[in-house]
C-alpha positions as CSV (number, residue, x, y, z in Angstrom):
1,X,187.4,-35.5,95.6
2,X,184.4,-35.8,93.3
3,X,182.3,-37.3,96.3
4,X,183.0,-33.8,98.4
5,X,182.3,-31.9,95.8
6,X,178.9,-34.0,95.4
7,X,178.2,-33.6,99.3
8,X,179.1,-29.9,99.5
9,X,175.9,-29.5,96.2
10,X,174.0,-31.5,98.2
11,X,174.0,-29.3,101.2
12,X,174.5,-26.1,99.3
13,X,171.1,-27.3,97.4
14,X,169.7,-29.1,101.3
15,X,169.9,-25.4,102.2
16,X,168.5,-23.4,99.6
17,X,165.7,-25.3,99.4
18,X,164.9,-24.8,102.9
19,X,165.2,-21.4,102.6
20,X,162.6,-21.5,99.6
21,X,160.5,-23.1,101.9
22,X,160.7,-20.7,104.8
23,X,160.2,-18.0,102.0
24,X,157.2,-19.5,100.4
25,X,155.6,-20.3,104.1
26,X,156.1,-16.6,105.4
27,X,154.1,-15.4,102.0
28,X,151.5,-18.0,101.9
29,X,150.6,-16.9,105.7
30,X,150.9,-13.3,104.6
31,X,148.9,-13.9,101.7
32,X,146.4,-15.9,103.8
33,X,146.1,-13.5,106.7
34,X,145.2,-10.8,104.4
35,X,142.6,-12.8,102.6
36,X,141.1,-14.1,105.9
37,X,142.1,-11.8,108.5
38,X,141.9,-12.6,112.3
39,X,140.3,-16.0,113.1
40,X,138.6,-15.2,116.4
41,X,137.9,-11.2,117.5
42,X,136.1,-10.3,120.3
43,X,133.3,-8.2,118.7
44,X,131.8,-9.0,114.9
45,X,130.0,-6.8,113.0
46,X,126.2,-8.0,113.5
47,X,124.3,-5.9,111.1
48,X,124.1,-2.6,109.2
49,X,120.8,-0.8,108.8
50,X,121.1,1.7,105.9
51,X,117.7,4.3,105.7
52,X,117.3,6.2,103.0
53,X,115.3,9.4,103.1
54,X,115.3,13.0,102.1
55,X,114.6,16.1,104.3
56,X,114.1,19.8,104.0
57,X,116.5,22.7,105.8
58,X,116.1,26.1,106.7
59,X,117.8,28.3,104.0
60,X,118.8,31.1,106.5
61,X,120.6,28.1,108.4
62,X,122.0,26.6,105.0
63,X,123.0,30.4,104.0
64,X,125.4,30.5,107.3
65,X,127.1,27.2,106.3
66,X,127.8,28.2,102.8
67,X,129.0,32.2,103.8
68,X,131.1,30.2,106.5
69,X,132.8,27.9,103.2
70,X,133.4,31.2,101.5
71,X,134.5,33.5,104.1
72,X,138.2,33.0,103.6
73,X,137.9,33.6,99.5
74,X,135.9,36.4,99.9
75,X,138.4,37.6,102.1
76,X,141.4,37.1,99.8
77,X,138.7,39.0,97.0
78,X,139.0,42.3,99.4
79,X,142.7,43.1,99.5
80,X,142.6,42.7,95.7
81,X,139.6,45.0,95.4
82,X,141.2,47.6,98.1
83,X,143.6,47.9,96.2
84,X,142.2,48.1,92.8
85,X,139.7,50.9,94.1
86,X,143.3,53.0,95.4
87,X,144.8,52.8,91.9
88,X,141.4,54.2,90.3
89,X,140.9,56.9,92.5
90,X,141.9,59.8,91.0
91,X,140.3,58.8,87.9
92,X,136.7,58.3,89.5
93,X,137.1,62.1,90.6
94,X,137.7,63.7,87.4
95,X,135.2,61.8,85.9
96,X,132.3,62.1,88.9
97,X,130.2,64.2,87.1
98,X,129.3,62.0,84.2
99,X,129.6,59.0,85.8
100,X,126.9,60.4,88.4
101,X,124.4,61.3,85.1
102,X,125.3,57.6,84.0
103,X,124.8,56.1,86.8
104,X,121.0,57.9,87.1
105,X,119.9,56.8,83.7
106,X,121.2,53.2,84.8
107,X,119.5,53.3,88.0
108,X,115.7,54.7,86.4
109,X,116.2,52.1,83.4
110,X,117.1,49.0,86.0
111,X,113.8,50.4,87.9
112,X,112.0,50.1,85.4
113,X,113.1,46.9,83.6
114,X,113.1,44.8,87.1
115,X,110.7,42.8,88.3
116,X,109.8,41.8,91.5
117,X,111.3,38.4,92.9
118,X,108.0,35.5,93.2
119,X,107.7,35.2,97.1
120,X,106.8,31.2,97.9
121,X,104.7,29.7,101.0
122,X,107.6,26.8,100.8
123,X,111.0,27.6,99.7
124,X,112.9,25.1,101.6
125,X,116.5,23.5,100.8
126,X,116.2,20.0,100.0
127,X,118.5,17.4,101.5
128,X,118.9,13.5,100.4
129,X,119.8,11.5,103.4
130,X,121.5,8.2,104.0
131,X,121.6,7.6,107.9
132,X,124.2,4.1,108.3
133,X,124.0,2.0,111.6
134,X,126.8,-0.1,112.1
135,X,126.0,-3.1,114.9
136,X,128.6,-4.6,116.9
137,X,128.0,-7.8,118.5
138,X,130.4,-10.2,121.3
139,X,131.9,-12.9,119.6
140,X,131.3,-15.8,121.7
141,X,134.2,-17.9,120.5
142,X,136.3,-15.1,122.0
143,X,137.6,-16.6,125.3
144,X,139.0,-13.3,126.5
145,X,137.0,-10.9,128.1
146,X,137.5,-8.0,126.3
147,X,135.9,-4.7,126.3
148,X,135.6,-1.7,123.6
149,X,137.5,1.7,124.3
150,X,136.2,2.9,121.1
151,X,135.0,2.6,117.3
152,X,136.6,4.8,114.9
153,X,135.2,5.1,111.5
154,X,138.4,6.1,109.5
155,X,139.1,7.5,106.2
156,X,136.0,7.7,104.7
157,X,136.1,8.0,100.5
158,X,133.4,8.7,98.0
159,X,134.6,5.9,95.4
160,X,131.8,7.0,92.9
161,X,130.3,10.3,92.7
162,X,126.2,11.6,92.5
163,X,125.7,13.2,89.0
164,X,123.7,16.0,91.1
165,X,124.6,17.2,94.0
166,X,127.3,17.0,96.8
167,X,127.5,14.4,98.8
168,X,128.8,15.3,103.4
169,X,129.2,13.5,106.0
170,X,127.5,14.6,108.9
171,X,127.9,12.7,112.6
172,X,124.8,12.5,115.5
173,X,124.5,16.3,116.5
174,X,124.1,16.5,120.4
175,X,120.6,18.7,120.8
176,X,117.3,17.2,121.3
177,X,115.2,18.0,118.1
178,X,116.3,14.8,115.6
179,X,119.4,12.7,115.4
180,X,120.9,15.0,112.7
181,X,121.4,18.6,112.0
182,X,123.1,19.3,108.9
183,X,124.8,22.0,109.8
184,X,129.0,23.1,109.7
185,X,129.3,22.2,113.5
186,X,128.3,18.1,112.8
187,X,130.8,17.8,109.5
188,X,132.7,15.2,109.5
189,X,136.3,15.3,107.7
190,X,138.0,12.2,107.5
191,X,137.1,10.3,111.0
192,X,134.7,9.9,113.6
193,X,135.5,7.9,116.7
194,X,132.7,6.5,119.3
195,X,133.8,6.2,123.0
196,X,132.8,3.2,125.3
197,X,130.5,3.4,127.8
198,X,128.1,1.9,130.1
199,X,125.4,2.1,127.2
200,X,124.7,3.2,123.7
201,X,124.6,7.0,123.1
202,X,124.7,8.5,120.0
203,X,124.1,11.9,120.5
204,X,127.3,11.9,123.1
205,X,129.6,9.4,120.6
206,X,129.0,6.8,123.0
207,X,128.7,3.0,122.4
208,X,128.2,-0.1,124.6
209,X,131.5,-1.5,125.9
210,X,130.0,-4.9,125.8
211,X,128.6,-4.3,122.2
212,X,126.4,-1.7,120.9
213,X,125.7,0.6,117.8
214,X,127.0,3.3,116.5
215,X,125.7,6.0,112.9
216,X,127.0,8.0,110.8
217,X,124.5,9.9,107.8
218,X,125.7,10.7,104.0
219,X,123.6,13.8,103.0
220,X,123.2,15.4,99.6
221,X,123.5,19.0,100.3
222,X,123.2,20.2,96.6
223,X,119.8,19.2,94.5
224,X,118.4,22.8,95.1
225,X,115.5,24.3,96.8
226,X,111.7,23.4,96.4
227,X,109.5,25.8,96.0
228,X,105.7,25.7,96.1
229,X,102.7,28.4,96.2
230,X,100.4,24.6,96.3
231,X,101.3,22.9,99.5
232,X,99.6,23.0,102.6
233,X,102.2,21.8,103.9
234,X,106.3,19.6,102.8
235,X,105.7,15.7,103.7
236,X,109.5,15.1,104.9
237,X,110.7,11.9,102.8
238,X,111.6,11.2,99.3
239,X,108.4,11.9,97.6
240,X,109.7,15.8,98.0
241,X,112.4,14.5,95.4
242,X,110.2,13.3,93.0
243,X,108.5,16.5,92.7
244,X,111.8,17.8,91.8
245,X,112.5,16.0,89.1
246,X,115.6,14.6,90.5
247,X,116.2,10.7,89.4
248,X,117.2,7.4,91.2
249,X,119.8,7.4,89.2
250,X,121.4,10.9,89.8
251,X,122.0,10.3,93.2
252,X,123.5,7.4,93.2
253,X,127.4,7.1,94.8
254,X,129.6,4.8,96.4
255,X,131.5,4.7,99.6
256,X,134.0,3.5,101.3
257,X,135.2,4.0,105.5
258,X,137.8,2.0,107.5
259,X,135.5,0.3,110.9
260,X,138.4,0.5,113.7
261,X,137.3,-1.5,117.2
262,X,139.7,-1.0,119.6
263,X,139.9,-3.1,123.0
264,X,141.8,-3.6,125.9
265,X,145.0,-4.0,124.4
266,X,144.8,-4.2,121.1
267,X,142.7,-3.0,117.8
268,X,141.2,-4.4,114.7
269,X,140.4,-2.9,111.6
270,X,138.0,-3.7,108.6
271,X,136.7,-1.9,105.4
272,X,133.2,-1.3,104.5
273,X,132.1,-0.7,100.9
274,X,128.5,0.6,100.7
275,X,126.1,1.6,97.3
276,X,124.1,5.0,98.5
277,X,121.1,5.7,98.4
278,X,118.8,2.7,99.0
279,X,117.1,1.4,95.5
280,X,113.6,3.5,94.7
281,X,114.1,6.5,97.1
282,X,112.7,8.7,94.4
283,X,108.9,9.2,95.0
284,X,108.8,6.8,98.6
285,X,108.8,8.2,102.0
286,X,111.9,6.2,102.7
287,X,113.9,2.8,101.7
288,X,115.9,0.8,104.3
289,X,118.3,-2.3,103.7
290,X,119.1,-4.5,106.7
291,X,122.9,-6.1,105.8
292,X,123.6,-9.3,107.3
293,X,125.4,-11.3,105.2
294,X,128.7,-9.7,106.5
295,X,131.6,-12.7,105.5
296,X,133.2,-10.3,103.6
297,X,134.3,-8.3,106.3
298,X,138.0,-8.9,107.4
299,X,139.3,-7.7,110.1
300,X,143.1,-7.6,110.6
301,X,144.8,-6.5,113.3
302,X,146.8,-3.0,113.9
């Protein structure tokens, strides 16, 4: 009796143990996978070329983006004035005679006391660039002769904020004067997704099905406007911020994007973590940082 009851442990214990086991495999892979990712994918990221710079805009063009942001609040502001204006009707009539002698003292006093707005040779919105190239290259351990369908860059985060300014993300716009116009029509949300192709086109979202590039640019659409009577002429480039007396250290932010490569039949996904702007913009024409020490970057599959 004792000797079943011995045996019967002995399994009971035989079988929790391998359970355990089975357990404390299944996490350790889990745990593994996530730290390491996919062993062999068909395309790595190569490089990332980061250029920092700063550019001017036309204010009319800026002036359309921000009425644009604003259009819907001003909006909501009318039926709230309409109705405001009905309520106080009556009252503005009885009282339209001295209101009208009021409002001609007011007018001959604000004549007088105004003074006429400085006109500037250069009064030019000021915009802090950070233009990101992301390189995709063929893995030639991959046996499989896979191809890209597309590369997605996928919610994007600001992880820390400028101290001046507001940072948008604006994608290739597809006219022929400059890779960027930072304008409401190239904003990106959340996502931005590349198509494959025969070759690399940014301007059309396209890149190389056999490996290519793709960019994306993080702009600073809120230091202000220089103005100058002085300048010949605005030297494009970071020196402009400089003369603004904006600091290295006011623009500097964080971000954060998911790189999505899908192929044939399948996808794989890795985070990128990135310190905008490029060290020293203030005052230089333009920093750039070549990234190619890219171990860090996992990618797991969807």
């Amino acid at each position: 009796m004792i000797r079943e009851k011995v045996k019967q442990r002995i399994k009971f214990y035989s079988v929790l143990l391998g359970v355990i086991c089975v357990i404390a495999f299944a996490v350790f892979t889990v745990m593994k996978y996530n730290i390491e990712g996919e062993k062999v994918v068909p395309f790595n990221v190569g490089k990332i070329i980061v250029i920092s710079s700063a550019t001017t805009t036309n204010n009319n063009e800026q002036e359309n983006v921000e009425n644009q942001q604003n259009a819907d609040e001003q909006g909501n502001n009318e039926n709230s004035e309409n109705i405001e204006n009905t309520e106080t009707a009556d009252k503005q009539e009885n009282n339209t005679n001295t209101e009208e002698a009021q409002n001609t003292e007011n007018n001959q006093n604000t004549e007088t006391a105004e003074q006429p707005e400085e006109n500037y040779i250069w009064n030019e919105k000021v915009v802090q660039t950070n233009d990101i190239f992301i390189y995709l290259d063929k893995n030639p351990d991959y046996k499989k002769d896979d191809i890209i369908k597309s590369v997605k860059i996928d919610n994007i985060k600001i992880l820390e904020n400028v101290k001046k300014g507001k940072i948008q993300v604006y994608m290739p716009n597809s006219l022929e004067d400059g890779l960027y116009k930072y304008t409401n029509e190239y904003l990106v949300n959340s996502s931005l997704t590349y198509t494959g192709a025969s070759a690399d086109n940014r301007k059309a979202l396209q890149v190389r099905s056999q490996g290519g590039g793709i960019c994306i640019s993080f702009a600073n659409m809120g230091l202000g406007n220089y103005k100058s009577n002085d300048d010949q002429e605005i030297q494009q480039g970071g020196t402009i911020l400089e003369k603004m007396n904006v600091s290295n250290e006011d623009l500097k932010f964080k971000v954060s994007f998911d790189l999505i490569v899908e192929v044939q039949d399948k996808s794989y996904k890795t985070n990128i973590v990135l310190d905008l702007p490029i060290d020293g913009i203030v005052g230089q024409k333009e920093t750039t940082r070549e990234i190619t020490d890219l171990q860090n970057l996992v990618f797991k599959r969807l």
